[in-house]
VOPAGU-2260 file (C-alpha; in pm, 1 decimal, decimal comma):
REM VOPAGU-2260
SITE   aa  ch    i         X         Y         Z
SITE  UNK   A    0    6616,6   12346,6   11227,5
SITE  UNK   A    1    6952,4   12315,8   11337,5
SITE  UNK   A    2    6899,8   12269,9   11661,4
SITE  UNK   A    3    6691,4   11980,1   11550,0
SITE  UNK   A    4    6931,4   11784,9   11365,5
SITE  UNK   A    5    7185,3   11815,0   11663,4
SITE  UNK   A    6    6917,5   11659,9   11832,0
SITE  UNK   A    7    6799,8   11379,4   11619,6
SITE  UNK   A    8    7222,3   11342,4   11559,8
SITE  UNK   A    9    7277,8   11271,3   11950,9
SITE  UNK   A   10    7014,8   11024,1   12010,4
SITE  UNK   A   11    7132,8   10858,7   11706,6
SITE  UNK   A   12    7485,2   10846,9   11823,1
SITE  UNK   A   13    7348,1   10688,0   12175,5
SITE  UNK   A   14    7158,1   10469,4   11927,4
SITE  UNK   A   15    6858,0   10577,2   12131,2
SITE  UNK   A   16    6495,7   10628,1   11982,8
SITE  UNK   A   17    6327,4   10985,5   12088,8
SITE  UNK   A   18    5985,0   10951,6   12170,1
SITE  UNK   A   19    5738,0   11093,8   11905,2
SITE  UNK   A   20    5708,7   11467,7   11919,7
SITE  UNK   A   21    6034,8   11454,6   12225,2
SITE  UNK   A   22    6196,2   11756,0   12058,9
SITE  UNK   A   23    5886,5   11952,0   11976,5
SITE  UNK   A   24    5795,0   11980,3   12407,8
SITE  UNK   A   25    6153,7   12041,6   12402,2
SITE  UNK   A   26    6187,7   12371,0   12218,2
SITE  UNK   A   27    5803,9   12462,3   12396,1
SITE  UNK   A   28    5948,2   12366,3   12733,2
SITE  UNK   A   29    6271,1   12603,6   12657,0
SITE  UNK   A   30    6091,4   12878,3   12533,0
SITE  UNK   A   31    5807,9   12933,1   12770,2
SITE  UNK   A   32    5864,8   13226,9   12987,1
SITE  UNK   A   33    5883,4   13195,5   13334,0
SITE  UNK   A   34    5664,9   13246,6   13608,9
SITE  UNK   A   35    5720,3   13582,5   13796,1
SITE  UNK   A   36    5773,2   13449,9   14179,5
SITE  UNK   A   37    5553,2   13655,2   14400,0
SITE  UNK   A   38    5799,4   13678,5   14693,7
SITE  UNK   A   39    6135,2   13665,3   14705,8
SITE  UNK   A   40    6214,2   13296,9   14890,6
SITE  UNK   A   41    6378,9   13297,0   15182,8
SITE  UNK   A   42    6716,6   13183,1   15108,5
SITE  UNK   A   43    6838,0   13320,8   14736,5
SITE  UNK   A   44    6807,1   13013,2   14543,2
SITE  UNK   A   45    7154,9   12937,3   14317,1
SITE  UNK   A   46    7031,9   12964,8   13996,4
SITE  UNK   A   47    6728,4   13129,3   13878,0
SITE  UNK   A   48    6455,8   12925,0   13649,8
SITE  UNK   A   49    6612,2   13121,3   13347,0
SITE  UNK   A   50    6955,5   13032,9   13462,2
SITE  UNK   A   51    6842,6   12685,2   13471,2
SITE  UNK   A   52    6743,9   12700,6   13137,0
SITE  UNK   A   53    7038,5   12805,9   13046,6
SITE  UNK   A   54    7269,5   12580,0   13167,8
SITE  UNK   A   55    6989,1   12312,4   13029,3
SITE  UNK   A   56    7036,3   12419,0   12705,9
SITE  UNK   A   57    7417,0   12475,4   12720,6
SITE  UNK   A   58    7504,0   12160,6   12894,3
SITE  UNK   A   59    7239,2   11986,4   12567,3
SITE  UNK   A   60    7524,7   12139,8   12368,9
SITE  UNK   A   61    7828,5   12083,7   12544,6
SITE  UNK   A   62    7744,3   11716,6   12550,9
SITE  UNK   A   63    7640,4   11717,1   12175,0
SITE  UNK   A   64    7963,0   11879,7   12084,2
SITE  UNK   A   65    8114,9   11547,7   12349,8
SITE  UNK   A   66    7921,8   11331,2   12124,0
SITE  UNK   A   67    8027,0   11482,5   11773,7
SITE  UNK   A   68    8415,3   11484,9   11893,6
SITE  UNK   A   69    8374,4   11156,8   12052,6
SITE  UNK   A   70    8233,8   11038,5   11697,7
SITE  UNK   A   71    8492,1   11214,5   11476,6
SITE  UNK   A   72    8740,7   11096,7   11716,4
SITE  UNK   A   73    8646,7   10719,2   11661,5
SITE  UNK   A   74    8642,8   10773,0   11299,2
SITE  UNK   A   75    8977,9   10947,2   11231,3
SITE  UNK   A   76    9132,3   10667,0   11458,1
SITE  UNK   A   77    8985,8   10379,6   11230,8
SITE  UNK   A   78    9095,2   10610,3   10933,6
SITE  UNK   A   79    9474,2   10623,1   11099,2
SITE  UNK   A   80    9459,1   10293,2   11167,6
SITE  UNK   A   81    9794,5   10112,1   11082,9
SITE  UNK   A   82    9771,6    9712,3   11092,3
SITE  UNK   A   83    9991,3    9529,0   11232,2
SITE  UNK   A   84   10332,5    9535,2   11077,4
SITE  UNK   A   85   10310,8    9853,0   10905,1
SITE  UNK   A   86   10469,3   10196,7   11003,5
SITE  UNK   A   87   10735,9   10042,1   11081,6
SITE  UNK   A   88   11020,7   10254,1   11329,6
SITE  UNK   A   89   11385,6   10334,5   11180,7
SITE  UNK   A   90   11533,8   10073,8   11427,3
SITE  UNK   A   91   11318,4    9801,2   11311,8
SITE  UNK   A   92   11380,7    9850,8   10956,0
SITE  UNK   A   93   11764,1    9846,3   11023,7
SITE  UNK   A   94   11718,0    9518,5   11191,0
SITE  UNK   A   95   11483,3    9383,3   10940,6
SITE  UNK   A   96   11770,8    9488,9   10643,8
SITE  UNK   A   97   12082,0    9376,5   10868,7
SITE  UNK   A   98   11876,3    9030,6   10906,6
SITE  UNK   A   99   11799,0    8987,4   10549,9
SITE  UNK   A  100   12136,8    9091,5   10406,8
SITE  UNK   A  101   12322,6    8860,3   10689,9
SITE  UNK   A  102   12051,1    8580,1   10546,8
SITE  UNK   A  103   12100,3    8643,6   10190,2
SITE  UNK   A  104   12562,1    8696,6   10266,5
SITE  UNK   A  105   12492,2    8316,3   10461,8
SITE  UNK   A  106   12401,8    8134,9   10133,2
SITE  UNK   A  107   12657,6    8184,5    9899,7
SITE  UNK   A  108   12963,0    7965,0   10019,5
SITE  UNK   A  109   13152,9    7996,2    9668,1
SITE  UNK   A  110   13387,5    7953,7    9491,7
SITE  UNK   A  111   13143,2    8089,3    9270,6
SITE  UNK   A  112   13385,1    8349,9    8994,4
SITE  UNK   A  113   13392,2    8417,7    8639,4
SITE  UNK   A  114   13704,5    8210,1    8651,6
SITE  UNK   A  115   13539,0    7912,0    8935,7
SITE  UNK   A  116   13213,4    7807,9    8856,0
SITE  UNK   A  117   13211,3    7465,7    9047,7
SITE  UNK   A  118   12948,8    7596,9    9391,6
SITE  UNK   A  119   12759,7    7868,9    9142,4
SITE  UNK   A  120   12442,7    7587,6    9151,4
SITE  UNK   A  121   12468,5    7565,3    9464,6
SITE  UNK   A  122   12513,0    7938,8    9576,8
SITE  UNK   A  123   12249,2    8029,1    9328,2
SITE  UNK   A  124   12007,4    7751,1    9467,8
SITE  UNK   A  125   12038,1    7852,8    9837,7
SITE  UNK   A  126   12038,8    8273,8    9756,2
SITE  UNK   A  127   11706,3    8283,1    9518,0
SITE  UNK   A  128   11494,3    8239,2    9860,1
SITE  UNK   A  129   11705,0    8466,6   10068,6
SITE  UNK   A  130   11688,2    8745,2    9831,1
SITE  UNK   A  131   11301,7    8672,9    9752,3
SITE  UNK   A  132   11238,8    8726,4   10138,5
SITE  UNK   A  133   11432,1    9050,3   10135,2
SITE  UNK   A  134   11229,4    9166,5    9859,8
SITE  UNK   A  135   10925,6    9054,0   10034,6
SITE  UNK   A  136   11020,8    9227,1   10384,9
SITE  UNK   A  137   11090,5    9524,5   10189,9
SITE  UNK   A  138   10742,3    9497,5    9993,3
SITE  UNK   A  139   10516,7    9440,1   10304,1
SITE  UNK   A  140   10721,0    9725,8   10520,7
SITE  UNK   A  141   10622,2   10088,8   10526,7
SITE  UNK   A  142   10993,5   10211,9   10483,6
SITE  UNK   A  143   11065,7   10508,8   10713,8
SITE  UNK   A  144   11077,2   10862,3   10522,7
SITE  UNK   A  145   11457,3   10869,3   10542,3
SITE  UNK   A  146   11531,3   10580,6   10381,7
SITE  UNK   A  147   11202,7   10588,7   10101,6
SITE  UNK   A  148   11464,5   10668,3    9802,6
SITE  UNK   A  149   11703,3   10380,6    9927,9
SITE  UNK   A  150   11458,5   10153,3    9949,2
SITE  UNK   A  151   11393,9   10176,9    9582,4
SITE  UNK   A  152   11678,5   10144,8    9451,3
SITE  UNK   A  153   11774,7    9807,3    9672,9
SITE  UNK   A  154   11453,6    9686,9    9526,3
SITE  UNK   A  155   11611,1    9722,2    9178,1
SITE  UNK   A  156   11952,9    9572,6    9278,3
SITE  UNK   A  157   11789,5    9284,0    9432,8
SITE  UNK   A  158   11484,8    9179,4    9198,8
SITE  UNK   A  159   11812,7    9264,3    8911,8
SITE  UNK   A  160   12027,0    9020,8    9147,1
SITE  UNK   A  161   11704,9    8764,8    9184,8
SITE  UNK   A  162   11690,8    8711,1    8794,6
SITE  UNK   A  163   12047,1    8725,2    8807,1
SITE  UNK   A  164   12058,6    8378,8    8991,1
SITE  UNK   A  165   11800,6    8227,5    8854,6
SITE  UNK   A  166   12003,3    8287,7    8532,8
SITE  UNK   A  167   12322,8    8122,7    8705,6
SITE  UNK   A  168   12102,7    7807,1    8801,5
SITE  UNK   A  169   11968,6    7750,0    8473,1
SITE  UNK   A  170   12328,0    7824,6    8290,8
SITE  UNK   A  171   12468,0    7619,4    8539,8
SITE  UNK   A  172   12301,8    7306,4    8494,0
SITE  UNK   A  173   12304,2    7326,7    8127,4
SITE  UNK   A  174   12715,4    7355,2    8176,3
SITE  UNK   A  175   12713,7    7684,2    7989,0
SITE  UNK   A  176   13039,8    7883,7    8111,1
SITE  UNK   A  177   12987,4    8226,9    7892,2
SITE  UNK   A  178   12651,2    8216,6    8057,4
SITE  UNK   A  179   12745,9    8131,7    8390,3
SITE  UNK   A  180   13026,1    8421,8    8393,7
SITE  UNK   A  181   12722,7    8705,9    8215,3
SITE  UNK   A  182   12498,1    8588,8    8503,2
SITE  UNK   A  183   12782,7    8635,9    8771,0
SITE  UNK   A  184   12843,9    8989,9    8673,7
SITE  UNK   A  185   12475,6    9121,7    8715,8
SITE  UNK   A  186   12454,0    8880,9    9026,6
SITE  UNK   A  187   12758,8    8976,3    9187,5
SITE  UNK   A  188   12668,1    9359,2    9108,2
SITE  UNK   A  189   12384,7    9397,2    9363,9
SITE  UNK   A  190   12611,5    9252,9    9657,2
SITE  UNK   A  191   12863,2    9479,3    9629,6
SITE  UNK   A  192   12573,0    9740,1    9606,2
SITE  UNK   A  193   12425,5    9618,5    9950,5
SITE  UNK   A  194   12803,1    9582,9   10129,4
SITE  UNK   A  195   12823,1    9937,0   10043,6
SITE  UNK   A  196   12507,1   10064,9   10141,4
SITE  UNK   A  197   12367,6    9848,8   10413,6
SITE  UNK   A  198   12635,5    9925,4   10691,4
SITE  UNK   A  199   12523,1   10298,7   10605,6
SITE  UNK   A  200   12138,5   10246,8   10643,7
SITE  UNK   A  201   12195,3   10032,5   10977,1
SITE  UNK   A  202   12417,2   10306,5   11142,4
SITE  UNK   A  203   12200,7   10607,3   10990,8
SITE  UNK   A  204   12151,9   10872,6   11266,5
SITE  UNK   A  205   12019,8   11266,7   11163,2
SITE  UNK   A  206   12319,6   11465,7   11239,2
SITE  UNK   A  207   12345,3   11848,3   11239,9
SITE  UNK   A  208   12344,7   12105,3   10933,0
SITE  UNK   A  209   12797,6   12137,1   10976,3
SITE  UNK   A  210   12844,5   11797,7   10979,9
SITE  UNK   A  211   12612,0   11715,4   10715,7
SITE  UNK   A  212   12735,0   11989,9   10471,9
SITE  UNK   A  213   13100,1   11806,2   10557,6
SITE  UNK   A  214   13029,7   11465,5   10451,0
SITE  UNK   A  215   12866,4   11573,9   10101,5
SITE  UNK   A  216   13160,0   11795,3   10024,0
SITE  UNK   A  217   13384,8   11498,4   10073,6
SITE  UNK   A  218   13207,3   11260,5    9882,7
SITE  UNK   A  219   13144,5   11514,0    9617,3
SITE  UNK   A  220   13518,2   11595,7    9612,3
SITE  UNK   A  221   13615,9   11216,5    9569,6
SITE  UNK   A  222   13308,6   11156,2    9261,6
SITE  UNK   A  223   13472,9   11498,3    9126,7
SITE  UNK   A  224   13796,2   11349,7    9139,8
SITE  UNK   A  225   13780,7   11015,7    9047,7
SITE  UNK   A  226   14013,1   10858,1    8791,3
SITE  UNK   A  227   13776,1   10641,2    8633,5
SITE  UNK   A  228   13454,7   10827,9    8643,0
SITE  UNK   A  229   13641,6   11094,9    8470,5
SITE  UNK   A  230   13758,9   10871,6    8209,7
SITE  UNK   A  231   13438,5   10699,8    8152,3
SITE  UNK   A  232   13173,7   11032,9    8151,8
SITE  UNK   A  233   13476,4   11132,7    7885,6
SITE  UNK   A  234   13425,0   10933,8    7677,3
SITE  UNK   A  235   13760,6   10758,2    7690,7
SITE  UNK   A  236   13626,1   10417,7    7793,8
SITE  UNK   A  237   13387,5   10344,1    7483,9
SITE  UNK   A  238   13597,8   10115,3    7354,8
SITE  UNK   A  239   13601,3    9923,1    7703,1
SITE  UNK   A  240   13953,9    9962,0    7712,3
SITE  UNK   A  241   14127,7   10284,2    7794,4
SITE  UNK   A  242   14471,2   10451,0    7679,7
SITE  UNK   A  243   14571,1   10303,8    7994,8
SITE  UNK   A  244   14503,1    9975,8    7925,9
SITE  UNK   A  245   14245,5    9974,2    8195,1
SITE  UNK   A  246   13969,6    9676,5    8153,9
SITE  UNK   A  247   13653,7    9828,7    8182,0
SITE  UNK   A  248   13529,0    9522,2    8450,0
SITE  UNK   A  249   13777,1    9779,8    8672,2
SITE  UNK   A  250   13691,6   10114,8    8459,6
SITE  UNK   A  251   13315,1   10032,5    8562,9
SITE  UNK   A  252   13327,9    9890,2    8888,7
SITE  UNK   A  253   13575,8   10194,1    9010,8
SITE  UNK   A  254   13314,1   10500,8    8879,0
SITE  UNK   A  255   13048,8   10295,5    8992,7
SITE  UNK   A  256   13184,8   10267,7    9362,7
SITE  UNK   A  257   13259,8   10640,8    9347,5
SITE  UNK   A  258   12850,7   10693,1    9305,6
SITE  UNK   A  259   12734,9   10435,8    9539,8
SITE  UNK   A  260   12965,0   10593,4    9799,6
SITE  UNK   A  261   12868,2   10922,2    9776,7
SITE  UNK   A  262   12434,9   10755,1    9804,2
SITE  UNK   A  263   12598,5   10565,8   10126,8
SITE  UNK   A  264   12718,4   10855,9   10306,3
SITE  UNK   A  265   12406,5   11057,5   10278,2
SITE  UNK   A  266   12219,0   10743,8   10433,7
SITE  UNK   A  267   12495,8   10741,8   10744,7
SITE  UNK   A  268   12460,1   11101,2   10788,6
SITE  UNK   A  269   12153,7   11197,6   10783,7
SITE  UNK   A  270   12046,0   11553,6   10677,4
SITE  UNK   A  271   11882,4   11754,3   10883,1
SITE  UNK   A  272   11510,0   11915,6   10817,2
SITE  UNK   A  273   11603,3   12229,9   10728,7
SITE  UNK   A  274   11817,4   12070,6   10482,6
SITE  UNK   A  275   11565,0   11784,9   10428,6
SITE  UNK   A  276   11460,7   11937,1   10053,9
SITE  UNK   A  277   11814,4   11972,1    9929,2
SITE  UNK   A  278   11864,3   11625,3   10055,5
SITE  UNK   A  279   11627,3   11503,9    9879,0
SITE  UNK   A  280   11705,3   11603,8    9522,5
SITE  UNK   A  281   12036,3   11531,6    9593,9
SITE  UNK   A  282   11943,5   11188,8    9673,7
SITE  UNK   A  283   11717,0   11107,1    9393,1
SITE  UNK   A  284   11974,6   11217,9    9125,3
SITE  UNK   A  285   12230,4   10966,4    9317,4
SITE  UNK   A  286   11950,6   10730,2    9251,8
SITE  UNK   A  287   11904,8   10818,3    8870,7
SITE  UNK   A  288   12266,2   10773,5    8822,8
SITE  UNK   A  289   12254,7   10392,3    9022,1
SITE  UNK   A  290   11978,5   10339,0    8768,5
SITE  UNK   A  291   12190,9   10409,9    8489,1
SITE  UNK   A  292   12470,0   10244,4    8643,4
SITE  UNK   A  293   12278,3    9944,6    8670,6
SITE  UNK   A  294   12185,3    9952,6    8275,2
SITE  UNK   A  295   12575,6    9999,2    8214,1
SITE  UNK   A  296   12655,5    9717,5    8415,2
SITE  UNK   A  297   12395,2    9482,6    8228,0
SITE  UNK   A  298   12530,9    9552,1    7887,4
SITE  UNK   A  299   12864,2    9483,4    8088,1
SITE  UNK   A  300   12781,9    9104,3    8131,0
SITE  UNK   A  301   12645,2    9111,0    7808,8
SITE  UNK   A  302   12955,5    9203,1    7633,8
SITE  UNK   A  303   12739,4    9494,4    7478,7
SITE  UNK   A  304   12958,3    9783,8    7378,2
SITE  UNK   A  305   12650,8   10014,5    7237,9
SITE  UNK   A  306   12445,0    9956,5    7515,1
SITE  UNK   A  307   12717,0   10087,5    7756,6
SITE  UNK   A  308   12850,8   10388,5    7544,2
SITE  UNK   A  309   12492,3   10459,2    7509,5
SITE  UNK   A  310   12414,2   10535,1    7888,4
SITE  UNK   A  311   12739,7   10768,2    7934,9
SITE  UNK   A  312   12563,1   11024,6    7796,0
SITE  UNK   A  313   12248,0   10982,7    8080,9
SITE  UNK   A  314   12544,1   10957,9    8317,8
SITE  UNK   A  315   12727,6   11275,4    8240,8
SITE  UNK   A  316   12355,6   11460,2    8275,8
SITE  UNK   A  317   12263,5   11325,7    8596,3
SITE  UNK   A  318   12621,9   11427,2    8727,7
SITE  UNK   A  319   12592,2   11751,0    8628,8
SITE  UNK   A  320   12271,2   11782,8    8854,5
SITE  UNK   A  321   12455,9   11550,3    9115,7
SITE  UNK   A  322   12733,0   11826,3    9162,3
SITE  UNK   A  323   12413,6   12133,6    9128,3
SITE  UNK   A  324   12272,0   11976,3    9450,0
SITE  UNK   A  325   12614,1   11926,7    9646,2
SITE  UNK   A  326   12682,2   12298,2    9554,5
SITE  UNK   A  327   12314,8   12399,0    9650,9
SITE  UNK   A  328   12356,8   12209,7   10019,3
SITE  UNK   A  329   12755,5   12336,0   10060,3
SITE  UNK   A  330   12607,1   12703,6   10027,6
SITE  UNK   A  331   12288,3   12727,5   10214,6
C-alpha cells in the first residue's frame, strides 16, 4: 500500500498520468522470480537479473525521495519567502533611521520655544510629514532582533511627537500661547529622545561579554547617582519644585536623560549572545521606565501635578528591576 501511494505521489508530482493498471505489472514484474540461466555466459555479466531488480527498485526510491525533497523544498521556500522590503539587514535599518531623523531635524528651522512662538506653524507644518514617514518606514520594516525593543519605544516618542505638532499647528493658528508652549513640551520631548538614541542605534556593533559588562556598570553607576532622579523617585519633587529651588522642566528633563542614556548605551554596545537574555530584560525595563517617563512628561505640559506624582511610584518599581538586571549582567 505504501509503496503505492509513493507511486501514485511521483507521477503526480511529474504531473504525469500512469496508465491504467501501470503499478499493478509493476509490483508483478518486481516480484516474479527469475529464470535460472542454464550456463554460465561467457563473460560474468555486471549485475545479475536480481541485482537489476534491485537497483530498479532502489533507484524508484531514491528518485521518489528526489521528488518528495524537491517538493518540500519548493514549499518551505514559498513558506520563507520574504517580499521585497522586508527582513531588512542592521545596516539598512541604520540608514533608513539616520535618513528619517536627518529628514524630520531638516524641517524645523525655529525659533520655535516656550518663550518664541513666531516659526512654530511653520516648523509644525513642514515636521508632521517627516515624522509620519518615519513612522511609516518603521511600520513597513522588519526591525532587526537587536533593535526590536528600540523600535517600540521610538514608535511611541514619535506618534506622541506627531500629535504633538499637530497640536502646535492648530494652537498656533488660533494664536493660543498656553497651548502653543503645552504642545512644545510633548513635541520637543521626542527629539531630544531621538538625539540621544539615534547616534547609538546607527553606530551599534555586538561587542564582547568585558566590554559589555563595562558600559552597563557605568551607566548604572551614573542612573544610581543622579541628583535629580534621586530627588524625584524620593519624592522630593511632588510639588514640582524642590528644596533646591530646582524647576521641575530641569528636575524632569535631568532624571529623564539619566534613563534614556543608560537605553542608548546598551543600543551602542551591543550585548553579546550569551548575554543576549540578560540584555533583554534589562532592556525592556529601560523601556517601561521611558514609558512612564513619557506619561510624566505629558502631565508636564499639562501643568498636571497628580498626574506626575502619580507615575513616581511606577518609576521607583521599574528602577528597582532596572538596577536587578545591571547586577544580574555585572555578575554572570
Amino acid at each position: 500500500m505504501e509503496e503505492e501511494m509513493l507511486f501514485e505521489r511521483i507521477h503526480a508530482a511529474l504531473e504525469v498520468q500512469p496508465p491504467a493498471g501501470a503499478y499493478e505489472r509493476l509490483r508483478v514484474a518486481l516480484n516474479q522470480r527469475p529464470v535460472k540461466p542454464s550456463m554460465r555466459p561467457a563473460f560474468p555479466m555486471r549485475w545479475s537479473n536480481m541485482s537489476f531488480r534491485m537497483a530498479a527498485g532502489l533507484a524508484l526510491v531514491a528518485l521518489a525521495l528526489a521528488i518528495l525533497a524537491a517538493i518540500f523544498a519548493v514549499h518551505s521556500t514559498s513558506n520563507n519567502y520574504v517580499p521585497a522590503g522586508r527582513g531588512m539587514s542592521i545596516s539598512a535599518y541604520q540608514k533608513m533611521v539616520a535618513d528619517d531623523d536627518a529628514a524630520a531635524l531638516a524641517a524645523f528651522a525655529g525659533p520655535c520655544d516656550t518663550t518664541t512662538h513666531s516659526a512654530c506653524l511653520a516648523d509644525a507644518t513642514r515636521g508632521i510629514p517627516a515624522v509620519q514617514k518615519w513612522i511609516d518606514d518603521l511600520t513597513h520594516a522588519a526591525t532587526p532582533a537587536r533593535f526590536k525593543v528600540v523600535d517600540a519605544e521610538m514608535r511611541l516618542h514619535l506618534t506622541e511627537n506627531l500629535t504633538a505638532l499637530h497640536d502646535l499647528v492648530a494652537a498656533a493658528q488660533a494664536g493660543d500661547g498656553p497651548a502653543i508652549d503645552r504642545a512644545f513640551v510633548v513635541a520637543v520631548y521626542a527629539t531630544d529622545w531621538t538625539n540621544a538614541v539615534i547616534p547609538s542605534i546607527t553606530s551599534s556593533q555586538q561587542v564582547d561579554a568585558a566590554a559589555y559588562q563595562k558600559s552597563v556598570q557605568s551607566y548604572k553607576k551614573s542612573l544610581d547617582t543622579c541628583s535629580s532622579c534621586i530627588l524625584v523617585l524620593s519624592g522630593k519633587g511632588n510639588d514640582c519644585v524642590t528644596s533646591k529651588g530646582i524647576p521641575c522642566e530641569i528636575l524632569f528633563g535631568q532624571t529623564a536623560l539619566a534613563y534614556v542614556e543608560f537605553d542608548a548605551a546598551i543600543i551602542r554596545k551591543a550585548a553579546p549572545a550569551a548575554l543576549a537574555t540578560k540584555d533583554a530584560r534589562l532592556q525592556d525595563d529601560l523601556a517601561q521606565a521611558d514609558a512612564v517617563l513619557l506619561t510624566m512628561n505629558r502631565a508636564l505640559a499639562a501643568n498636571d501635578q497628580a498626574g506626575f506624582n502619580a507615575a513616581v511610584p511606577q518609576l521607583q518599581r521599574i528602577t528597582g528591576q532596572i538596577d536587578r538586571d545591571a547586577n544580574a549582567i555585572l555578575q554572570s
